[in-house]
C-alpha positions in Angstrom: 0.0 0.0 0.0 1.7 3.3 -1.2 1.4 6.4 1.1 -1.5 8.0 -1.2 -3.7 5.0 -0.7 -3.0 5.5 2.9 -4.7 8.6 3.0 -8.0 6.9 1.4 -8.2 4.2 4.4 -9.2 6.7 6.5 -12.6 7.8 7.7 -12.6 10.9 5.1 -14.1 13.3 8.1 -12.4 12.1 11.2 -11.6 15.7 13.5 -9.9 16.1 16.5 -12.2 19.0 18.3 -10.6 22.0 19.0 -10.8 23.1 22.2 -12.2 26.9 21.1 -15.3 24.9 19.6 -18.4 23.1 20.7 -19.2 20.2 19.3 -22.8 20.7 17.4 -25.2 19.4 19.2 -28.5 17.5 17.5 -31.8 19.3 18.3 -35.3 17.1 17.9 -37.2 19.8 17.5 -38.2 22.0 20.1 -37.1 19.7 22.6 -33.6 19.7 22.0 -31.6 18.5 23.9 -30.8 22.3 25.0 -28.9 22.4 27.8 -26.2 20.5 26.1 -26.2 23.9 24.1 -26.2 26.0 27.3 -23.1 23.7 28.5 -21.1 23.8 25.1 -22.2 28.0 25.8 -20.7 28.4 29.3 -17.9 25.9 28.6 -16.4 27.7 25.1 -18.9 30.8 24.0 -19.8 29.3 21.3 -22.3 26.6 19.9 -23.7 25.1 17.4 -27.0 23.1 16.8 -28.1 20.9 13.7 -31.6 19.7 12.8 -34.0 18.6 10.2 -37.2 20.3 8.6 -39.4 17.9 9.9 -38.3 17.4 13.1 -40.1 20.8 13.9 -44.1 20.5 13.5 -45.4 21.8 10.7 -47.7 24.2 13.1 -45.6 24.6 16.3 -48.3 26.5 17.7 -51.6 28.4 17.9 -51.7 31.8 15.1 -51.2 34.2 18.8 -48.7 31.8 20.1 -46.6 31.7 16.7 -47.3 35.2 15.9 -45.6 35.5 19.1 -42.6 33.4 18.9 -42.0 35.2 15.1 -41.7 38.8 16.2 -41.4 40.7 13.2 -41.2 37.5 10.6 -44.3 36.8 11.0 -45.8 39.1 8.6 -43.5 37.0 6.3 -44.6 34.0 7.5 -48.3 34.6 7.1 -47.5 36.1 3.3 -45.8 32.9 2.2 -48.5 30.9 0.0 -46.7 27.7 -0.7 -47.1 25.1 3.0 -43.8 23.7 2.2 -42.3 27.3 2.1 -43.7 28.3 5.3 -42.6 25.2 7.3 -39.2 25.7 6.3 -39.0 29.1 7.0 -40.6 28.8 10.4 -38.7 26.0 11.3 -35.5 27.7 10.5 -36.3 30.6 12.2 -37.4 28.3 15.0 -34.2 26.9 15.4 -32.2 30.0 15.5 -34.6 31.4 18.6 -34.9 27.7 20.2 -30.7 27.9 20.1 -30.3 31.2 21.2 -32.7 31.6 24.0 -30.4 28.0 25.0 -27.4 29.6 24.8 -28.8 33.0 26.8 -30.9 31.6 29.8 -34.0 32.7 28.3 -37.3 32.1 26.1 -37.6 31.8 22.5 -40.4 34.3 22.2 -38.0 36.8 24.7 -35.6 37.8 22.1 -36.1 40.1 19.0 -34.7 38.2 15.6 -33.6 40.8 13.1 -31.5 40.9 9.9 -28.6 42.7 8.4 -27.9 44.1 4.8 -27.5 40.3 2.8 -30.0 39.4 5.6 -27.6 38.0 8.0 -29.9 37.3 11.1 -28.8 39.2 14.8 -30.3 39.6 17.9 -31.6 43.5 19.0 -29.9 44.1 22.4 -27.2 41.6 22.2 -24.4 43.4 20.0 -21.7 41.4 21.7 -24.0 37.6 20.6 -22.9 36.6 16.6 -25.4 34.2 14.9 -24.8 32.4 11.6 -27.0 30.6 9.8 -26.8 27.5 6.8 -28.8 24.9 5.0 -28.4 22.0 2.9 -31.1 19.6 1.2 -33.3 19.2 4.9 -31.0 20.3 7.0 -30.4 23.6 9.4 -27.3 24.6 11.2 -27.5 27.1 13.8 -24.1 28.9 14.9 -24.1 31.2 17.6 -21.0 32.9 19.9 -20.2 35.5 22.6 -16.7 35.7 21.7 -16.4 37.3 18.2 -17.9 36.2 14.6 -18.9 32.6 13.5 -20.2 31.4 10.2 -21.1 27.9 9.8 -21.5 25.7 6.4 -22.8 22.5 5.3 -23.3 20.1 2.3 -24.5 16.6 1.8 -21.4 14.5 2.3 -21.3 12.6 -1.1 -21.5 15.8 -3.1 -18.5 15.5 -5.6 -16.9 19.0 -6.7 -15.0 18.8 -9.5 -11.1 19.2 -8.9 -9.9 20.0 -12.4 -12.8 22.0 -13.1 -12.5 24.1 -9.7 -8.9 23.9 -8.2 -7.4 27.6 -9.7 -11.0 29.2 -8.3 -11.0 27.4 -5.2 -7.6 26.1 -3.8 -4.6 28.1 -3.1 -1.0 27.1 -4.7 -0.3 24.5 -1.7 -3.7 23.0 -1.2 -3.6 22.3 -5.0 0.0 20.4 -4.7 -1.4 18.5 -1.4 -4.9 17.1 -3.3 -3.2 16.8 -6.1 -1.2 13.5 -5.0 -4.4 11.9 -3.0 -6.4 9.2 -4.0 -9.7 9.6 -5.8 -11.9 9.7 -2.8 -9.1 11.6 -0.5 -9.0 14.4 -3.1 -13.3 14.4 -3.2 -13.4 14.4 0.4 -10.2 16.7 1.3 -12.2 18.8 -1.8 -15.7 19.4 -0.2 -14.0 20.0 3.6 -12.0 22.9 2.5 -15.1 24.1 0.3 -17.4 24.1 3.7 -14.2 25.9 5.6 -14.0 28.3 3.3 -17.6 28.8 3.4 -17.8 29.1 7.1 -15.2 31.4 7.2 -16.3 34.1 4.6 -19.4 33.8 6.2 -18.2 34.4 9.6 -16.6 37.9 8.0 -19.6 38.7 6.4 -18.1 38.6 2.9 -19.3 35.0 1.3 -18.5 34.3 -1.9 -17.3 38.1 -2.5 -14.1 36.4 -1.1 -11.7 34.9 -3.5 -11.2 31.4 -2.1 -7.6 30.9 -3.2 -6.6 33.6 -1.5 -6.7 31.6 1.8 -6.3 28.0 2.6 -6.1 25.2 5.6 -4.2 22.1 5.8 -5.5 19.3 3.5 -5.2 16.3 6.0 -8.1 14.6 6.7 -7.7 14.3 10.6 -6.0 16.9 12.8 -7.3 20.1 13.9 -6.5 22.8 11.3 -5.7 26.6 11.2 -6.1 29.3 8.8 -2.8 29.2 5.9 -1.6 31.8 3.3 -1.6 30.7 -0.6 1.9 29.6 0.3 0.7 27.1 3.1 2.2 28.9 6.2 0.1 30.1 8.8 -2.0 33.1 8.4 -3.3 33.6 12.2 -2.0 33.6 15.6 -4.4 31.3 17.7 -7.4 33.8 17.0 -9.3 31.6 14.7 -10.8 28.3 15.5 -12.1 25.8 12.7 -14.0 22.3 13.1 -15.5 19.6 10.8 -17.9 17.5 11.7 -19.9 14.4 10.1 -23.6 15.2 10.9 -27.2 13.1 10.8 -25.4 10.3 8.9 -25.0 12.2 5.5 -24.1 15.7 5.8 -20.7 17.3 6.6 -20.9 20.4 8.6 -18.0 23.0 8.8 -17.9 26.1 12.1 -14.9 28.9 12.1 -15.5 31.0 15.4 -12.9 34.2 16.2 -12.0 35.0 19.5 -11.6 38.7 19.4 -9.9 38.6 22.6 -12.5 40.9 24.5 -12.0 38.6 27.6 -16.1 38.7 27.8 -18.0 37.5 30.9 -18.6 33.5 30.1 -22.0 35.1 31.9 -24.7 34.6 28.9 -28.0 34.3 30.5 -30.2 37.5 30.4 -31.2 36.9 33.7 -27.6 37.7 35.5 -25.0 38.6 32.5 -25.3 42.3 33.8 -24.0 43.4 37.0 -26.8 43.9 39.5 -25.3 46.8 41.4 -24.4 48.7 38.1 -28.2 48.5 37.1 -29.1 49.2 40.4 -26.7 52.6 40.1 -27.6 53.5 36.9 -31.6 52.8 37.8 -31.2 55.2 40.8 -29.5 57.7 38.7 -32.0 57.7 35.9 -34.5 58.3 39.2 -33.0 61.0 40.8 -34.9 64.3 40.8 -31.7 66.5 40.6 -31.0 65.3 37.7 -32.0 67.5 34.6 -34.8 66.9 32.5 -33.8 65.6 28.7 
């Protein structure tokens, strides 16, 4: 057995986690399990959750109690005409609340889901809370994080991309020289896991596709934990950066890249006690204090 065959003996998507990054957690719906999500939270500030379309009810609830979990999409909702639409929409809008409200201590229908220019989706009154967003065939991925940005990716894990076709848009110089001397199947599936990095990474800087992806690159091994490279193959970052990819509901492959900016936040995410009591309690007097002038 030469060394290149090597590479095709093993499992194609075996990761070591990094220890910046939750593992992504199954949801069933809106039963989760969500305080695995709340642990993965406290433990790293980040998590991610993974679910199906029909795993969430087709109507989760009465029109005032979904009108009420929706916020402002439900005028969206209620405008969509086609039933498969809707669930899918509502479902994926489910999952990002059901996460969140996880990873904050607090309920779904509690927190105000808005969207960004490109319609990234954010929560009003959490600036320092990053969500991210992905879905594939009948699958969702929910990314969220206290720390910095995230961006998650995924893509049924027998799509083929085309190496010849796609290498001088896609690979940088070193990634191209590392595929280049794999196996068939080590080159597909070294192929589609730096496609979903890349993904989740121009995603977690807001730029997607906008990005040239040979501009960048990771390590082509197949097991490992990886870090961000330069087209030449040596390392672009200095530990800011975390990256994970991980096999999900039996046929998907699902890529997170979560920055730490370094911010040294409170690992304090729940709504209930991530502010200081005795600031609120100063600035609540303050705000009630007579002498102070009238605005």
């Amino acid at each position: 057995m030469n060394r290149h065959d090597q590479y095709d003996q093993r499992d194609p998507y075996e990761r070591r986690n990094s220890p910046l990054l939750s593992v992504p957690v199954h949801a069933a719906g809106p039963d989760g399990p969500w305080a695995e999500v709340a642990a993965g939270m406290a433990r790293t500030g980040n998590a991610c959750v993974h679910t199906t379309w029909d795993e969430w009810p087709a109507e989760p609830a009465s029109g005032a109690a979904l009108r009420r979990l929706l916020g402002r999409d439900w005028a969206r909702y209620r405008d969509t005409a086609d039933a498969t639409a809707r669930h899918r929409f509502v479902a994926s809008r489910l999952a990002i609340r059901y996460t969140a409200a996880a990873a904050l201590g607090t309920g779904p229908a509690e927190l105000d889901l808005s969207y960004k220019p490109g319609g990234r989706p954010y929560l009003r009154g959490f600036d320092q809370i990053d969500l991210s967003l992905t879905h594939t065939d009948d699958l969702i991925a929910v990314g969220i994080s206290r720390n910095g940005r995230i961006g998650v990716d995924t893509e049924p894990a027998d799509r083929r991309l085309a190496f010849e076709l796609l290498q001088e848009q896609v690979c940088t110089p070193a990634e191209r020289a590392e595929l280049a001397v794999l196996g068939e199947s080590g080159r597909a599936a070294g192929m589609l896991r730096l496609w979903t990095l890349k993904e989740a990474y121009t995603k977690a800087l807001g730029l997607g596709l906008r990005m040239g992806f040979s501009e960048f690159g990771f390590a082509t091994a197949t097991s490992g934990e990886t870090g961000l490279l330069a087209p030449d193959g040596s390392p672009a970052t200095h530990g800011e950066w975390a990256f994970g990819t991980y096999p999900v509901a039996g046929r998907y492959l699902l890529s997170v890249a979560c920055h730490d900016a370094g911010l040294d936040t409170s690992r304090d995410s729940a709504v209930a006690t991530m502010l200081d009591e005795g600031f609120v309690a100063m600035v609540s007097a303050a705000l009630l204090d007579p002498a102070l002038p009238a605005r």
